[in-house]
N, C-alpha and C positions, 0 to 999 in steps of 0.2 A: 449468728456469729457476732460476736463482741468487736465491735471498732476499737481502735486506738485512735485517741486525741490527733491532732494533727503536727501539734508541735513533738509527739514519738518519733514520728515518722521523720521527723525534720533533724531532731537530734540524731537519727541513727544514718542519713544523709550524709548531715556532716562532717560524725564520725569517722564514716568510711573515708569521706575526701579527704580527710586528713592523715587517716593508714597514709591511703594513697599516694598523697604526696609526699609524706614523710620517709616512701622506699623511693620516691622516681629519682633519677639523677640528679645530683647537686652537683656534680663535677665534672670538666668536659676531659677527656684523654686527648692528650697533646698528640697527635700523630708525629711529630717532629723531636721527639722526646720520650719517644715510646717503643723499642724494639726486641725481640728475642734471639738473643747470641747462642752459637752454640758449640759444644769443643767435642770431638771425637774422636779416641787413638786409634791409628792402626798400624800393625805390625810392631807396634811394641817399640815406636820410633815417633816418631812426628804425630800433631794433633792437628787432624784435620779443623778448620773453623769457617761459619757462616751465621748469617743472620738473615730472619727474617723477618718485614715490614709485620705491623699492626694493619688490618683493615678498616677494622669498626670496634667500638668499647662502649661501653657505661659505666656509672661509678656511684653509689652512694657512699657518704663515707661523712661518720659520725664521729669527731676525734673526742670530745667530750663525752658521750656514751657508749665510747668504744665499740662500734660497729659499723660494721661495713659491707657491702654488697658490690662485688665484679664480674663484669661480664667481656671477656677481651676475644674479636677475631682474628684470628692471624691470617696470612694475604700466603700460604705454600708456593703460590709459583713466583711469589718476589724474590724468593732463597738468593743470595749473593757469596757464594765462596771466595769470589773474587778471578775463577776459571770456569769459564764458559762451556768448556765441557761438562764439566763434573755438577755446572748447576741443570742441567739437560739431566743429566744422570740421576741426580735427586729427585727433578721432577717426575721422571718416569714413571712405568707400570710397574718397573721391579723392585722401584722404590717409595714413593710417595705416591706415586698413581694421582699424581693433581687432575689429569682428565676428571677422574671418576670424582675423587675428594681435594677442592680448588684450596679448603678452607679450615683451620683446627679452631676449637673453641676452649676457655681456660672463662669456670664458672668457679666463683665462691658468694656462699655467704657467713662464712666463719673469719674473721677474722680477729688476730692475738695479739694483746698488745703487753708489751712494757712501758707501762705511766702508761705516760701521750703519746707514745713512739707503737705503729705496728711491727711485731717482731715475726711474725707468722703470717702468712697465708692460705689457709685447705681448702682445696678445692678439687674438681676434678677436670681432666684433659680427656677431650674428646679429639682422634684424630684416627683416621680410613675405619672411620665407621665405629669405632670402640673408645670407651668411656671408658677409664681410671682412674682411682684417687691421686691427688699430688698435694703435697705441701711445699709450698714456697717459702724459703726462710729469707728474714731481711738481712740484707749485710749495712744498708743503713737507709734509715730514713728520716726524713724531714719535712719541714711544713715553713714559709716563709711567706714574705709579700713579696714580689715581685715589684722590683723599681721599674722596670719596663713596662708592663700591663697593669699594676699599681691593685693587683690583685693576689689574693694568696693561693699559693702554689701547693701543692704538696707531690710525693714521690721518694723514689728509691732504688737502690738495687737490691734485687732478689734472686738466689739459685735455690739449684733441686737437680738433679741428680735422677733420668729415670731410666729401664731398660726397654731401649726402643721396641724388644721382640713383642710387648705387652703389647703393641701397635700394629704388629704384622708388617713391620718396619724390616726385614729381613736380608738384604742385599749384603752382600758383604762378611753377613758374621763367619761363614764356611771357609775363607780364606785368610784374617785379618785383620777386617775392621771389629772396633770390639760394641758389645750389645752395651755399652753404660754409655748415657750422652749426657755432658752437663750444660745444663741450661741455665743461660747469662739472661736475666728480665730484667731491662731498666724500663720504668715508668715515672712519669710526670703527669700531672691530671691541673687544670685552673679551674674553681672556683667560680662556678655559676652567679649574676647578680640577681 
């Protein structure tokens, strides 16, 4: 068997560490800056709304190479309609089943820009057990230094529009509540040193 030099093996080393590093995070997600809203009709009258915390995220995000990588948890039984019933209600089995699934997951690595500005995001939602595609469109976004943490910030607001049944999300549609939920994603992410 033919050896390789030793300096091969060195260069294809560094190689990798550098893929490597070049996907790992370079931006932290702001938990305090970071939530998913959400708006639901029913009865063809009032929109119901609530939000849910962020858990846990990742971020690589390339504004000059126009690419990017996210990975966002969501925290299900945070839900906050703002009545304590109806966040019980959500959580439940006939709804969200948090018992069973505590947590939704929003993966991409497609991201679409205009110029410097992301105007897209596809990715897929995973939530009670099921994966489907979503596209996030940006309603705006930006990138700035931060006068406070004297770091540069980036973020945005993002909707998308999905039909919860895709989810086995079911409670309600037999009387009123309707199957279309639009979803409010604001994000913030700082800038790793």
């Amino acid at each position: 068997m033919k050896r390789r030099p030793a300096w091969v093996a060195g260069l294809g080393a560094a190689l990798l560490a550098c893929a490597a590093q070049a996907q790992a995070p370079n931006y932290a997600i702001d938990p305090l800056h970071t939530f998913v809203n959400y708006e639901n009709g029913h009865f063809g009258t009032t929109t119901n709304r609530g939000r849910f915390s962020m858990q846990d995220g990742t971020l690589f995000f390339d504004r000059a190479g126009r690419t990017g990588k996210v990975e966002i948890v969501i925290d299900i039984s945070s839900v906050n309609t703002g009545v304590a019933m109806l966040n019980r209600q959500i959580q439940g089995k006939d709804f969200f089943n948090v018992a069973d699934f505590p947590t939704a997951t929003f993966v991409s690595d497609e991201f679409v820009f205009d110029g410097d500005k992301v105007s897209e995001v596809r990715g897929k939602l995973t939530m009670k057990g099921k994966t489907h595609p979503v596209v996030l469109k940006a309603q705006k976004f930006n990138c700035y230094v931060n006068p406070l943490i004297r770091r540069e910030v980036c973020g945005g607001d993002f909707e998308t529009t999905i039909q919860r049944s895709q989810w086995d999300v079911m409670w309600g549609l037999q009387f009123g509540f309707e199957d279309a939920v639009r979803l409010l994603i604001q994000i913030e992410a700082i800038k790793m040193q």
